[in-house]
C-alpha positions as CSV (number, residue, x, y, z in Angstrom):
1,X,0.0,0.0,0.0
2,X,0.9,3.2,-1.0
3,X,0.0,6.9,0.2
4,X,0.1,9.4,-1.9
5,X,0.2,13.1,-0.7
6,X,-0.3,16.5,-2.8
7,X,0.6,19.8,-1.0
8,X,-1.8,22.7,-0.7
9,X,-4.4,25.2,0.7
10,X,-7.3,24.3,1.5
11,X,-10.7,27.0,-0.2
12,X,-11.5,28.7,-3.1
13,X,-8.6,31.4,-2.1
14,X,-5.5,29.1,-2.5
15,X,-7.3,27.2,-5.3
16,X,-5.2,27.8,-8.4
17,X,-2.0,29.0,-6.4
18,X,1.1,27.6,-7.5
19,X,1.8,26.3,-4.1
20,X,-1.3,24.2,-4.6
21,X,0.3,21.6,-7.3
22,X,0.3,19.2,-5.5
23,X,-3.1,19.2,-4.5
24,X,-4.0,19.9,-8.4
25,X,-2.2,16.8,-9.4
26,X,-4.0,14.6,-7.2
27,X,-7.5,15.7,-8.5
28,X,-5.9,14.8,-12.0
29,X,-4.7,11.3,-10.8
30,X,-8.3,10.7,-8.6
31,X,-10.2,11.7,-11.7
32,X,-8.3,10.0,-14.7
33,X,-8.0,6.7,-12.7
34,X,-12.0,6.3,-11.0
35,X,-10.5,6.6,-7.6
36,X,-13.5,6.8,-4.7
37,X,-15.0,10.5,-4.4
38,X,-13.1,12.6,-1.8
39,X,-14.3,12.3,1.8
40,X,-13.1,14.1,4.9
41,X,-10.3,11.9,6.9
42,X,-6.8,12.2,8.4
43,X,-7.4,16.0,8.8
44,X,-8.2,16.2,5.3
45,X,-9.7,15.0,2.1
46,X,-9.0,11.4,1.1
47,X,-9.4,9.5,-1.7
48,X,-8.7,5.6,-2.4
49,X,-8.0,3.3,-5.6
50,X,-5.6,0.7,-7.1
51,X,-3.1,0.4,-9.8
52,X,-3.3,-3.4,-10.5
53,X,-2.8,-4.9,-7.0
54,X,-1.3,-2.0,-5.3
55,X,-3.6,-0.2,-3.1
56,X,-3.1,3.6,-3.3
57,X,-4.9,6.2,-1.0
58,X,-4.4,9.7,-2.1
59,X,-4.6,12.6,0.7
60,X,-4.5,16.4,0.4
61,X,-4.2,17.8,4.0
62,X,-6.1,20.5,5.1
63,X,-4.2,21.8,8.2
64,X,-2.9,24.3,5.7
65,X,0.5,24.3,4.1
66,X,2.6,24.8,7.4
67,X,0.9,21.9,9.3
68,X,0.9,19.7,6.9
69,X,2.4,17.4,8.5
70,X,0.1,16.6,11.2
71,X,-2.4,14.7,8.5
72,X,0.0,13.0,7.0
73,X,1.3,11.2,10.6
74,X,-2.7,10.2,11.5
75,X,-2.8,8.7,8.1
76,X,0.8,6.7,8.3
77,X,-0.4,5.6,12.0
78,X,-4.1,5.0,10.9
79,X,-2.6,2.3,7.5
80,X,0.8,1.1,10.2
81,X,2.4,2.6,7.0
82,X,6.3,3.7,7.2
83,X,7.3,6.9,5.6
84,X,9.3,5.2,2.5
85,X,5.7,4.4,1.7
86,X,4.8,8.2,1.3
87,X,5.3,9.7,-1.9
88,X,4.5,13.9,-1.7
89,X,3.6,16.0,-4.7
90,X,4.9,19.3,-4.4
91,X,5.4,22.7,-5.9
92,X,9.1,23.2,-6.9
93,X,10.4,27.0,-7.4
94,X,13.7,25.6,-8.1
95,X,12.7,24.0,-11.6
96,X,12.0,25.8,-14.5
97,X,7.8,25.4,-15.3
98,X,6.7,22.2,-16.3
99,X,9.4,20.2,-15.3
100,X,9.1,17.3,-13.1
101,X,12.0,15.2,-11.1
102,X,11.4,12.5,-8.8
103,X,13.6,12.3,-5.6
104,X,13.6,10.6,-2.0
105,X,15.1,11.9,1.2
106,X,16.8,15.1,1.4
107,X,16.1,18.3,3.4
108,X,13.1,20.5,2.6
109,X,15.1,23.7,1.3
110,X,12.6,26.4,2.7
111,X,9.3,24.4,1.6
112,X,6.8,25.4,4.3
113,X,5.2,22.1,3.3
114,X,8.5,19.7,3.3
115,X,9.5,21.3,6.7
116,X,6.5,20.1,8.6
117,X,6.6,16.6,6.9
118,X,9.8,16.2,7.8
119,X,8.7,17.5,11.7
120,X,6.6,14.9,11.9
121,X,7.6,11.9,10.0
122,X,11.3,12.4,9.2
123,X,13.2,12.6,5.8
124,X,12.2,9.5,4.1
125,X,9.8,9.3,2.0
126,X,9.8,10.0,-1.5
127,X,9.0,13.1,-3.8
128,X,7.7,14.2,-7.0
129,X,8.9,17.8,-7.8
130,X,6.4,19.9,-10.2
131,X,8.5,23.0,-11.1
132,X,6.9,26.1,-11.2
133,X,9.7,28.2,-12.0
134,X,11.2,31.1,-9.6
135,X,9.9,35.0,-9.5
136,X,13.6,36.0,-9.9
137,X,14.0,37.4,-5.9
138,X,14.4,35.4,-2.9
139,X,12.0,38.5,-1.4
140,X,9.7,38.0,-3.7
141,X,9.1,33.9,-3.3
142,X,6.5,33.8,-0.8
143,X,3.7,35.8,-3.0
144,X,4.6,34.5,-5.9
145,X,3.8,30.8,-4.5
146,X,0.8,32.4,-3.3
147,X,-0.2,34.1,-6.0
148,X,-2.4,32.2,-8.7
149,X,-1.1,30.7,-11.9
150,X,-0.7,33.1,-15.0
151,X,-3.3,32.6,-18.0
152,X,0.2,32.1,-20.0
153,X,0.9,29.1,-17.7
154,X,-2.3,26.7,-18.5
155,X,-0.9,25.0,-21.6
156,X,2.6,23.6,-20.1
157,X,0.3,23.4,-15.9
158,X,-2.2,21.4,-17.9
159,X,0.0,19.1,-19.6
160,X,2.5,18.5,-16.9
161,X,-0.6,17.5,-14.6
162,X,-2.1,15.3,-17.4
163,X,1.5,13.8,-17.7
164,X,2.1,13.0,-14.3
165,X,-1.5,11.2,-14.0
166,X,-0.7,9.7,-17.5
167,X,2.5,7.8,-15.9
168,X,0.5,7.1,-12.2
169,X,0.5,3.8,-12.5
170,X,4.2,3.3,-14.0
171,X,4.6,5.6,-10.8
172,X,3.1,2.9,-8.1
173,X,4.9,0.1,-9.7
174,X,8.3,1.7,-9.8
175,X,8.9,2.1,-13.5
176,X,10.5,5.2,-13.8
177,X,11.3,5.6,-17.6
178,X,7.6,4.6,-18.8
179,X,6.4,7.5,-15.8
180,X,9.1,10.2,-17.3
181,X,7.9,9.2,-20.4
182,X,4.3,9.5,-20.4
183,X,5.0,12.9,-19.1
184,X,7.4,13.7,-21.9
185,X,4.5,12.9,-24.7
186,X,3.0,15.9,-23.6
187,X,2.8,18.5,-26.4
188,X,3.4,21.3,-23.9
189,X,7.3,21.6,-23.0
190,X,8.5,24.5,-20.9
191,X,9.7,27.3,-23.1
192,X,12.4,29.9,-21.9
193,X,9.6,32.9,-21.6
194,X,9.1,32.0,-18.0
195,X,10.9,32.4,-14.4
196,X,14.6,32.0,-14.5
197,X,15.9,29.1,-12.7
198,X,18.8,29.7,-9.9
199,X,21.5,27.4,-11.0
200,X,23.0,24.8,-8.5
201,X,26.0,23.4,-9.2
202,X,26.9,19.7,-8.6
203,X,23.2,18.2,-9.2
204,X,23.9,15.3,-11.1
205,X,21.4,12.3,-10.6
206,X,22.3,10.0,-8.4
207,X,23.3,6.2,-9.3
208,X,20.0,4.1,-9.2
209,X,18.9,1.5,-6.0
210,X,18.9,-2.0,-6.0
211,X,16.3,-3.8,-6.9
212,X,16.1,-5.1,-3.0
213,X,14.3,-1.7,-2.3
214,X,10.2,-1.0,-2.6
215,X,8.6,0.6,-5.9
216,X,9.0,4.1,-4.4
217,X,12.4,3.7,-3.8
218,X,13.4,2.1,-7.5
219,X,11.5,5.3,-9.0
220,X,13.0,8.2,-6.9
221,X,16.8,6.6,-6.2
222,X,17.6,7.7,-10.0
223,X,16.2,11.4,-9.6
224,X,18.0,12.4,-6.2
């Protein structure tokens, strides 16, 4: 069994933020694969469904982004779950818009949202990074999270949703290349018009697991 967590705001206010990506790609996923309608559990909005014979429950919190971690730990002690069975969908100022990278572990680099997960369940659960490019200013970060996605934005938003629900179940099964490539079909790619992108240096992927670790880990060991 898998959980599956998107980050967000709960209300109409936060709806189409771009720190509410997570929760946007978990309506996708709910939607594109029949999962059970939405019901109020865990401190927030649940939804359950299967990918072949793994059972998935998909949860957007509604403690608000900074206590986000709060659901998540009644929903890991609720299933007896561990956290390498978490996998978090997140908004990711520090890649360009539209693309997505899969990681596991790590610290939460300023994410409101990461910081509280890792509070209350530790480092070790998986990730799957939507960028949504960055405003340009550190200053400037916290509104333009906050701040709703541009009209400009829908074709590249829509597609890299679509693409992530496309590869869901390559996702839950641990098949990385058919997930990054259901997302890549997509006819949307990121074009250089938007946000720059800091530049880190040393970022190459990490070498992938062994095949003696879970799904999760097989998928996110390659995109550290």
């Amino acid at each position: 069994m898998q959980l599956w967590v998107g980050l967000g705001n709960p209300g109409a206010r936060y709806a189409h933020n771009r720190h509410n990506a997570g929760f946007m790609v978990l309506d996708r996923i709910a939607d594109a694969h029949g999962f059970s309608p939405w019901r109020l559990k865990f401190q927030g909005q649940a939804s359950t469904g299967r990918f072949g014979s793994t059972k998935v429950v998909l949860l957007k919190p509604e403690t608000f982004m900074n206590n986000s971690g709060q659901s998540v730990q009644a929903a890991i002690r609720f299933y007896k779950l561990v956290p390498e069975d978490v996998l978090v969908f997140h908004d990711e100022i520090d890649l360009a818009p539209g693309k997505i990278r899969v990681k596991s572990g790590g610290g939460h680099a300023g994410h409101n949202g990461l910081r509280s997960l890792h509070t209350h369940i530790g480092a070790n659960y998986s990730r799957v990074r939507i960028g949504v490019g960055h405003p340009g200013r550190k200053e400037e970060v916290a509104a333009y999270v906050l701040s709703d996605f541009d009209r400009a934005d829908q074709g590249w938003l829509n597609d890299a949703l679509g693409g992530v629900a496309d590869g869901a179940a390559a996702l839950a099964a641990g098949d990385t290349g058919r997930f990054l490539g259901r997302i890549a079909l997509r006819p949307n790619p990121h074009r250089d018009s938007g946000p720059r992108i800091p530049q880190k240096p040393g970022n190459a992927p990490a070498p992938g697991v062994s095949d003696t670790h879970t799904p999760l880990q097989k998928v996110t060991g390659r995109f550290r």
